[in-house]
N, C-alpha and C positions, 0 to 999 in steps of 0.2 A: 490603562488596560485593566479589565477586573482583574479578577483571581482566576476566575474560573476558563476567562482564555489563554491565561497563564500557563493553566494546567493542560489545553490543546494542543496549544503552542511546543509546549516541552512533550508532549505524550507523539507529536509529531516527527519531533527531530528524532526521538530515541527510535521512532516507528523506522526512521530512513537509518539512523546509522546503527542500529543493534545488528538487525538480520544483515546488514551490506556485510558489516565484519564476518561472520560466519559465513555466508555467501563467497567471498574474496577471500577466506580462512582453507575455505575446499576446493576452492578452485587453484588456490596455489599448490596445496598439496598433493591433488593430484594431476596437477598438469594437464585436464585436460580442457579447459577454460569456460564456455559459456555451454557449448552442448553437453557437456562433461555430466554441468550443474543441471542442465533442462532432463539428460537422462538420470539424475539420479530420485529428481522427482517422482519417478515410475518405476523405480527399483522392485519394489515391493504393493503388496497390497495395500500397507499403511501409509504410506508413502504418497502412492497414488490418492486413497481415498483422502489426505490433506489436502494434496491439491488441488482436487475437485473442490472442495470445500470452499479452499480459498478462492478459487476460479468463481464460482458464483456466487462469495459474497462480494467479489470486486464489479462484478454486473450490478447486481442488486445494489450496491453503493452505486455504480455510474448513472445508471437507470434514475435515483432519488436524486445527483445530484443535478443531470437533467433536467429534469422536471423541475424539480426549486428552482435552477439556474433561468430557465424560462420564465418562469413564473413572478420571479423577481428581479428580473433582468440585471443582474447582481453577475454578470461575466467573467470576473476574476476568481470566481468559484469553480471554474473550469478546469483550475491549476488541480486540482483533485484528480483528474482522472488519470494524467499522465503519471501523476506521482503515485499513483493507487496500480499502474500495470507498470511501470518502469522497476518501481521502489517494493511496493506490497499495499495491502491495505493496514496495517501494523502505520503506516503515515498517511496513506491517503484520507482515512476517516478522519484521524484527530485533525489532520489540516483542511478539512472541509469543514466540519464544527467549527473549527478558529475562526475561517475565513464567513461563513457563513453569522457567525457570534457579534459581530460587526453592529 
């Protein structure tokens, strides 16, 4: 494996288990579980205006990886997308690069 999927690969995992811990961090403390976490997205101005942010750069990544995915009929490249709205894009991207880096 080079270096540099190395560096995917790893910028991937931390993409899924950074934000999860903070994510599961607030959600335990304040008890109020997943809608708790979706309303506090929206708290605020600043708040909101991340999310949007994030919202359509997880398009804009789905959208490219589509399109390559067809393109290069390279299928397993699909695992991006779930992982990019389940997780974030903090791991979708670096494990689309990885997977893509092949």
């Amino acid at each position: 494996m080079t270096p540099i999927r190395v560096i995917y690969l790893a910028l991937a995992l931390w993409g899924a288990v950074h934000p999860m811990y903070w994510f599961v961090t607030y959600m335990r403390e304040t008890g109020t579980g997943l809608s708790g976490l979706i309303g506090a997205w929206y708290v605020n101005a600043s708040t909101t205006g991340l999310t949007w942010d994030l919202t359509i750069a997880a398009i804009a990544l789905t959208v490219w990886v589509v399109t390559e995915t067809v393109k290069r009929k390279s299928w397993i490249n699909l695992l991006a997308i779930p992982a990019t709205f389940c997780i974030g894009v903090s791991c979708g991207l670096p494990l689309y690069l990885f997977l893509r880096s092949r």
